[in-house]
N, C-alpha and C positions, 0 to 999 in steps of 0.2 A: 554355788549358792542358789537359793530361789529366787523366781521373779520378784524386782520393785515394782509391786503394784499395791495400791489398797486392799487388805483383805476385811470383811465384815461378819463377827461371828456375835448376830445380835439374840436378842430373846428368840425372836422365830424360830431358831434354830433349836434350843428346847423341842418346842411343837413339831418340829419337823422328825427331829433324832427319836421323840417319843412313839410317832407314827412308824418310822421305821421296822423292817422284819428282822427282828435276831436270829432265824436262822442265820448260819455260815455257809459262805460260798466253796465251793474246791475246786481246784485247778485241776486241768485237762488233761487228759493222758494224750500223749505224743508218740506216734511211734519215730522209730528211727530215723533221722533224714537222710534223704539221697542229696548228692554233692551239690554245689552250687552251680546254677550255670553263668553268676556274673564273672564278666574278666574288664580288663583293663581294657579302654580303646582310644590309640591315638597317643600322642607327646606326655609324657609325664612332665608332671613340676618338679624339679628333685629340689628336696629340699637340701638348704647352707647347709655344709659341713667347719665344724672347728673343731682343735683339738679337745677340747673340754666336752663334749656336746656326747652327747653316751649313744649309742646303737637306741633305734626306734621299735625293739622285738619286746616292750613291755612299759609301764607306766614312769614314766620319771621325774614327773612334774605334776600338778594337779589337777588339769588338762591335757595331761598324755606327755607334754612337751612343750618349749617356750613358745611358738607361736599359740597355744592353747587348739590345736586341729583336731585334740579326743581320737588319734587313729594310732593304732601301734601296728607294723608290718607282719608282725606274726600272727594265725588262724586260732582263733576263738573255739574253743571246746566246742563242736556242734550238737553236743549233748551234757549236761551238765549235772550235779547233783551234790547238795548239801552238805558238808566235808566237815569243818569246824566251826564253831565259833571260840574267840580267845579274847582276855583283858574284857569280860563284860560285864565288868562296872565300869565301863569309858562311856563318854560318849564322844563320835567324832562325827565332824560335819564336814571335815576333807577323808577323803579316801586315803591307804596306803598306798606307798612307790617302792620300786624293787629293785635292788640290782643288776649284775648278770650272773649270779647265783639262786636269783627268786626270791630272797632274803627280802621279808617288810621291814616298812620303818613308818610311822604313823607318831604324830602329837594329839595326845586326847585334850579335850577343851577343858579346861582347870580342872585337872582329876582332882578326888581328895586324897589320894597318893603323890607325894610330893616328885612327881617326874614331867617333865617336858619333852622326852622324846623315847620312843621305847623300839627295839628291835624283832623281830618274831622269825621264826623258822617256819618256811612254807611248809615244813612234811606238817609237825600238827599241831604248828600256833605256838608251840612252847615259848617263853620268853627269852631271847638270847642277850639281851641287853639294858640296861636303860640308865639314861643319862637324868639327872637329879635335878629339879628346877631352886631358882634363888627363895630369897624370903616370902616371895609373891608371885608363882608360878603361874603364867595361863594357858599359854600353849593352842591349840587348835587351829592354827597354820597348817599349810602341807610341807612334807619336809623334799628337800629335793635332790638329784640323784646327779651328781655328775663324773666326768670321766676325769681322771688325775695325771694331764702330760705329765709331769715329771716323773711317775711313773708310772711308764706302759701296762697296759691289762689289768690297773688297780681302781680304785672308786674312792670317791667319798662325798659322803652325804653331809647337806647344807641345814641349817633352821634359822628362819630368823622369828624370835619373840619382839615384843614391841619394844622390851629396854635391852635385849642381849641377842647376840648373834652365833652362830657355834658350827664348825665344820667338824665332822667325826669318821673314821675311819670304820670300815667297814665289822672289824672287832669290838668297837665301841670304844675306844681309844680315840680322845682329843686333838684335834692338828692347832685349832685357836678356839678361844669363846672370847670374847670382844664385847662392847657396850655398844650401843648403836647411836646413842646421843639422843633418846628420845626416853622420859621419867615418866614411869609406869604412877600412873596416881590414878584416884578415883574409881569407879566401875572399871575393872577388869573388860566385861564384854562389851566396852564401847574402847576398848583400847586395844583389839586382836588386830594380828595382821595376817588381811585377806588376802595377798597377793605375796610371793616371794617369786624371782625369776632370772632369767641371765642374759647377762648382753652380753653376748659373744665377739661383737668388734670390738670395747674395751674392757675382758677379760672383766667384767665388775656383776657382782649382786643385787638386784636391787628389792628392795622390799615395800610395799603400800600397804597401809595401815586404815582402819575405818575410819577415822577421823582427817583423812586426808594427807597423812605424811607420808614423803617418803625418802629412803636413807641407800645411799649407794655404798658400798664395799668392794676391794681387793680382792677377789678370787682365792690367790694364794696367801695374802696374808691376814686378811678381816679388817686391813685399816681402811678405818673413813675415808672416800673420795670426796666428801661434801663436807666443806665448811660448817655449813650450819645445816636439817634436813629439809627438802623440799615443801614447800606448803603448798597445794593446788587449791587452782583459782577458787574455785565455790565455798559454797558456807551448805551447812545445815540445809537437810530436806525438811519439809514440815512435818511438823508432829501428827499422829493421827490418835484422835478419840477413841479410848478403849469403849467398845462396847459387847465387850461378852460380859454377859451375869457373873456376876464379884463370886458367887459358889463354882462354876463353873473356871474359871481364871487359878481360884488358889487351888483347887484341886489336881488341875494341871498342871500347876507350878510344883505342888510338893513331886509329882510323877517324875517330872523332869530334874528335881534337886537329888532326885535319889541316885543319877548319874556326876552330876555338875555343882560344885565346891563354891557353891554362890548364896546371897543372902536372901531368903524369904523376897518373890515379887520380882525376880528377876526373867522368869520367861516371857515377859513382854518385853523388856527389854533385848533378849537376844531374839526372837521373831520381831520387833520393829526390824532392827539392824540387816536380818535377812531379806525380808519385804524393802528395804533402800527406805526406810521412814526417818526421819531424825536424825539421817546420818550423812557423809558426806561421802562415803562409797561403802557399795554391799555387793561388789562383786570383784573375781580375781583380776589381773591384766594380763598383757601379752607382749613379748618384744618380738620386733625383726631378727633371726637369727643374721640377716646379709645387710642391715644398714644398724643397727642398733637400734632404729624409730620404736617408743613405747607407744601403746595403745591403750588408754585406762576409760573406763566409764565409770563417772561420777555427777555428782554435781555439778549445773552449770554455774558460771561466777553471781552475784548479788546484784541485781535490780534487769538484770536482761530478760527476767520476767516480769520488768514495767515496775518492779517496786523495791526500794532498797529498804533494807527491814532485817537485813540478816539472814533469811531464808529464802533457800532457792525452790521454787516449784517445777525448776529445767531441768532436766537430765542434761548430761554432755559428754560426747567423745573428744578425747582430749590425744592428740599427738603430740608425744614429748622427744626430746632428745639429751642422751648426756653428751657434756659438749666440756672440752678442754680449755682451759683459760691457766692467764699468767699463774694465779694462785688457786690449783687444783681446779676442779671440776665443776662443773655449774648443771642443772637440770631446766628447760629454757620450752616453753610452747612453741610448735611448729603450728598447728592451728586445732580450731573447734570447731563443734557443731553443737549445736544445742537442740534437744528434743523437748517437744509435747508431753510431760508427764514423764516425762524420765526414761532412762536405756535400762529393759529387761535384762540382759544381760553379760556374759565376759567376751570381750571383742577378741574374735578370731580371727589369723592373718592367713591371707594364702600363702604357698609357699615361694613364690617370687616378690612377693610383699606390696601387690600393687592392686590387692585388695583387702578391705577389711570387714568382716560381715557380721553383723549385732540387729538384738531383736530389739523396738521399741514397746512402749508401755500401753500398747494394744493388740494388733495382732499381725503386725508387717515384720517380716526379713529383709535389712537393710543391705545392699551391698556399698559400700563409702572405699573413696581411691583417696592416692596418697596425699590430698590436699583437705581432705576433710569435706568434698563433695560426694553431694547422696549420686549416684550412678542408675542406681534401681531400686525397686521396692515391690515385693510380692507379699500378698497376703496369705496368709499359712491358716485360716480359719480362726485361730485362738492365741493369747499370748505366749510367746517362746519364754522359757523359763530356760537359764542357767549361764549354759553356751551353744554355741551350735558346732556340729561336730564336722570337721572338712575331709574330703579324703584327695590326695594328690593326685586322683587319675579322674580325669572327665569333669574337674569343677562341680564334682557333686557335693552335695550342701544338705546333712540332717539334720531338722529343728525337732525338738523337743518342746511339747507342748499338753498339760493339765488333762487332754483328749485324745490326744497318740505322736508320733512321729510322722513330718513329711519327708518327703524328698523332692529338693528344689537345684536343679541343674543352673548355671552362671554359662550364659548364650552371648557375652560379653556385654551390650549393652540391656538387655533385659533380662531375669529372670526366669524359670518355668517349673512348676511346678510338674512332678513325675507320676507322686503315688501317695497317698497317704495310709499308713498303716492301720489295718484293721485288729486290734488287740484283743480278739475272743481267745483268751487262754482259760478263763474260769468258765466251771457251771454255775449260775448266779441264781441266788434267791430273788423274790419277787420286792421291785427295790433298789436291786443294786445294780450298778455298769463297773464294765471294765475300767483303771485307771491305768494311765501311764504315769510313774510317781518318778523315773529319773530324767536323767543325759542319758544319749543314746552314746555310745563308744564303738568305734569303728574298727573291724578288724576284715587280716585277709580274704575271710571266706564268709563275712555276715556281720550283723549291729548288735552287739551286745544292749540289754533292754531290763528295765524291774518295770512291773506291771502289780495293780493292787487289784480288787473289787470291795466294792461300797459305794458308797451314796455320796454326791454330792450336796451338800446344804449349805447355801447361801454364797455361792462361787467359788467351796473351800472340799476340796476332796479328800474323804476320810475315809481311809480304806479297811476293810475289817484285817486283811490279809493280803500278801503279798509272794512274788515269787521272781523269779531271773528267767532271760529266756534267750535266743538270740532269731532275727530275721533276716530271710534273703533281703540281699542287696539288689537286685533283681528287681523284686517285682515286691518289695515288705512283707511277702506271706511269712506267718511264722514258722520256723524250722521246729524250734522245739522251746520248749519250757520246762520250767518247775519250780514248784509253790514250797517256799517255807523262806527263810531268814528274817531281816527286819527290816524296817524302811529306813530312807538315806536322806539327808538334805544336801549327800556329796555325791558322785561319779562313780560309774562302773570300771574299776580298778581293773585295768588287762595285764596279766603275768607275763613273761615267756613261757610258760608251759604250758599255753592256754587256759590256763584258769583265769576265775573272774574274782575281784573281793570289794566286801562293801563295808564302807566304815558307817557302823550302826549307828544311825543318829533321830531316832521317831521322834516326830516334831508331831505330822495330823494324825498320827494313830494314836496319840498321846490324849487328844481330843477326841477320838474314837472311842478311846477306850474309858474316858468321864464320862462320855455318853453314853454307855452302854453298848457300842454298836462293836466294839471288838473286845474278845475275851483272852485271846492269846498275852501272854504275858509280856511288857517289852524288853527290849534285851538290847543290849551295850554292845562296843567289843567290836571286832572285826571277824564281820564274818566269809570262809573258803566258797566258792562253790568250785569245787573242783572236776575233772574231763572225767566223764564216767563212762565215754568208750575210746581207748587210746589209739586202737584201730581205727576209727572216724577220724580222729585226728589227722592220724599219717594219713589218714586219704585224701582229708580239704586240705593240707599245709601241701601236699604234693600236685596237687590237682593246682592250686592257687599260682604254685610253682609254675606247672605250665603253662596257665593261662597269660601270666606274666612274660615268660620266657618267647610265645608266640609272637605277643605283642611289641617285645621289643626287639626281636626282628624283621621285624616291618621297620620300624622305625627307627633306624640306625642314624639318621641326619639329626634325631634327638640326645647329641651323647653324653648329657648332663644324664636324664633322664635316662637312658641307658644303662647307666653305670649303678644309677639307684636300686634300677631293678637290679640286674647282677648280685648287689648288695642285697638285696631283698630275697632272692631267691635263692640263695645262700644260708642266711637264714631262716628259710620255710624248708630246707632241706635237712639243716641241723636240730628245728622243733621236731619235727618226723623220728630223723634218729634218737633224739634223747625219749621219743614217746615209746619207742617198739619194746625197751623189756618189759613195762607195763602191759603193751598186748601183748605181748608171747606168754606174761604169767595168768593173765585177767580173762582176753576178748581170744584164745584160739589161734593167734599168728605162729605158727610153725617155723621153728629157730631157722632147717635148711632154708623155708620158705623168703623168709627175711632175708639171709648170706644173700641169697640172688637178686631180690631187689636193690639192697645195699649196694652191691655193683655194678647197679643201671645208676643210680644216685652219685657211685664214685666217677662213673664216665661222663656224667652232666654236668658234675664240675670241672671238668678237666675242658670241655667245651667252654664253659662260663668263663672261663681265665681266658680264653680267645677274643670273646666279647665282639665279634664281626656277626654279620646275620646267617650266614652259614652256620655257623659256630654255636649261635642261641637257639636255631631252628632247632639244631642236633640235640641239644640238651633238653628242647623240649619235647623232644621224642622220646629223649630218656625218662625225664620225669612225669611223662603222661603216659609209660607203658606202666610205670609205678603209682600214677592213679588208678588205673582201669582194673592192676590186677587187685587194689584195696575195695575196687569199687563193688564186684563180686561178692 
């Protein structure tokens, strides 16, 4: 979701968008990247394992995964290009989640198609499923991806709406749909639920809704663990004064109804809700996969902003816990903190869970430990908007921010900041800057990224146009780009097959486009950017491979962390292979040429299964002779 901040789009803004240059900007031509040279260095985190908990080679949650760390193990298309778009008359403000077929699953936000959760086929979007909503459908959750012990190598995918609950088999075949105990009335988009997620210590669901509820479920069978649903402390953030011109406002809104099944005057209402106005939480949460501890940024409770009134002007990080009692289950505060103006955005947990890092409603990167003390705080230039994305090697920390991506390192007690990303992907008319319009998303080989150009007016960026890109990890130069699909108010969607997808959801191009300042039409629907050199691929998934494999034979006294990578380089070894018939038909890879690499690849795993530093060394000679010869 977006930053909870004030946004102000007054008269000036007329005058401003009227001065504006209608030329169009266009995005940069790139040429081919050479490999990366970040690797891993020193102890990994490995993140909890449970049965349920799905392989981390693609998106499964709405943040990558339940701690919400936006990192998937597998390499990132390092070249990219516009592939589909599909269902565009949706609009969605969570991204899709995939299985381990690549198969989406996305809920559009009250389509006027009577469905709440739809399935799609990565080859070209076609629709493979879709599950039907009640009398009063809303939908626009993220739907979530988990692993089925009972049984072995199969999946199923979770949703929770605000009055119904639904687990669905990967064919689109029902396991339960359940009530949740929480009656859908009123406004629709003050009744979504922004947060669904898993606590892996007691097998349960849990879902947070904007209005502050939240409802726990059975894994395997949908029933209620809660008595009644949780109600968190706070009340109501304050309302904010609309001040865009009453022409400019409906003109927007009809824009936006042309996607979303709502009543004339409703897109202030869903941007309040984004922006954290009037509401009592506008962003996802996060559980501990190894204690169960929830993480939610919401509202602080009523008067601990000196005035009891019903509205809170606190932001708060709130640690929950589900806790067992004589009769079922109970949801119980471990503690808060309360911020200045409220928490930007969704609390992200390390992976040993003994931090947790959220941006506030200015321009600081919080690090908070398990008591709900602040630890550190770095200033990142400008407000972080959404989540901030973790990666489990080296405590490296990417904030997303209105003005580009930092990179901020966790030195245990203090912060540091690395590098901030320079975003020149467009050639710009006179007028416009570059924007950075998402979350950044971490992958093996680079940071998946959407970038706009246009004008900022009034601290509100409006981009004429937009495109995907990805950046080293290294040093943030950009690797490569490319200009076309739509803007997102959700996450850069990572596949296992390295591709990237964005659930179309224009909220400031909507405003762009009243204004005159963007022409392009807007468009719905989830759009592909798929690997447009598969050759590149095998060469960062195997290169990444090594880098990984060197590193943890050094570090063998790490053997949590050890075992991760193994798993991980396993996985960057099996992306490679499912990539090469695509090179061998596409990019030139020569079939004999392939057989012989493949058989440096079969001998790296036969070392991997030894897992001793002899053994990882070996395999990273294997798989880094099968870098060097892609590298050519």
């Amino acid at each position: 979701m977006m930053a909870m901040r004030t946004v102000y789009l007054g008269a000036a803004l007329l005058l401003a968008a009227s001065a504006a240059t209608a030329q169009l900007p266009a995005a940069r031509t790139f040429a081919a990247p050479a490999a990366t040279t970040w690797a891993p260095l020193g102890c990994r985190l490995a993140q909890a394992g449970a049965p349920a908990l799905p392989p981390r080679s693609g998106w499964t949650n709405l943040h990558g995964d339940a701690s919400s760390s936006d990192e998937v193990a597998s390499a990132i298309g390092p070249m990219l290009r516009t592939d589909w778009t599909a269902e565009a008359a949706t609009y969605n403000p969570t991204g899709p989640v995939f299985d381990g077929d690549g198969n989406l699953y996305f809920s559009p936000l009250i389509p006027y198609e009577n469905v709440v959760l739809i399935s799609l086929d990565r080859r070209d979007g076609s629709r493979r499923w879709a599950i039907a909503g009640s009398s009063a459908p809303a939908g626009g959750s993220a739907p979530m991806v988990l692993a089925d012990p009972a049984n072995p190598g199969q999946e199923i995918i979770y949703l929770a709406l605000y009055d119904r609950a639904l687990a669905v088999r990967p064919d689109g075949s029902i396991v339960w749909d359940v009530p949740t105990g929480l009656t859908l009335s009123g406004s629709a988009l003050e009744r979504l639920v922004l947060g669904f997620n898993y606590d892996a210590v007691h097998d349960a669901l849990v879902a947070l809704t904007g209005d502050g509820q939240m409802v726990a479920l059975d894994r395997q069978t949908g029933a209620l663990l809660l008595a009644t649903p949780f109600t968190l402390p706070g009340v109501r953030s304050p309302a904010v004064p609309a001040t865009i011109p009453p022409a400019i406002s409906a003109a927007a809104d009809v824009e936006f109804r042309q996607f979303v099944n709502v009543p004339a005057g409703s897109l202030p209402v869903f941007t309040s809700g984004l922006l954290g106005n009037n509401v009592e939480v506008g962003n996802h949460f996060s559980i501990d996969p190894r204690s169960g501890r929830m993480w939610v940024a919401a509202t602080a409770p009523d008067g601990e902003d000196g005035t009891l009134d019903n509205v809170s002007s606190l932001g708060a990080l709130y640690g929950l816990g589900l806790v067992a009692g004589t009769s079922g289950y109970a949801i119980q505060e471990v503690c808060h903190r309360s911020f200045v103006g409220g928490s930007a955005s969704t609390p992200t947990i390390s992976a040993d869970g003994s931090r947790v890092y959220i941006g506030d409603n200015s321009t600081l990167l919080l690090a908070i430990d398990a008591s709900c003390t602040e630890v550190w705080s770095v200033d990142v230039g400008a407000q972080i908007f959404g989540s901030v994305a973790l990666s489990s090697d080296g405590a490296e920390i990417y904030a997303s921010t209105q003005l580009g991506i930092t990179k901020v390192v966790d030195q245990g007690t203090s912060g540091s900041v690395v590098w901030s990303a320079n975003l020149d992907v467009f050639d710009l008319a006179t007028g416009q800057q570059n924007l950075n319009m998402n979350l950044v998303g971490i992958g093996a080989n680079g940071l998946a990224f959407q970038a706009g150009a246009g004008v900022i007016l009034n601290g509100v960026a409006l981009p004429s146009l937009v495109g995907t890109g990805v950046l080293d990890r290294e040093t943030g130069a950009v690797r490569h780009f490319t200009g076309g699909g739509e803007e997102t108010v959700a996450v850069m969607s990572a596949a296992p097959d390295g591709a990237l997808y964005i659930g179309n959801s224009p909220l400031r191009r909507i405003y762009a486009r009243v204004l005159g300042l963007s022409t392009a039409p807007l468009v719905g629907g989830i759009t592909k950017f798929a690997v447009a050199r598969a050759d590149l691929l095998m060469r960062d998934a195997t290169c990444a491979a090594t880098a990984r494999a060197r590193n943890a034979a050094a570090q063998t006294a790490c053997a949590a962390g050890v075992a991760a990578d193994v798993v991980q380089i396993g996985e960057l070894i099996a992306q490679a292979r499912a990539a090469a018939p695509e090179a061998i038909a596409n990019d030139g890879l020569l079939p004999t040429r392939w057989a012989r690499l493949d058989k440096r690849l079969t001998r790296a795993e036969i070392f991997l299964a030894a897992g001793d530093s002899r053994s990882l060394a070996r395999a990273a000679s294997r798989t880094g002779r099968v870098c060097k010869k892609l590298s050519r």
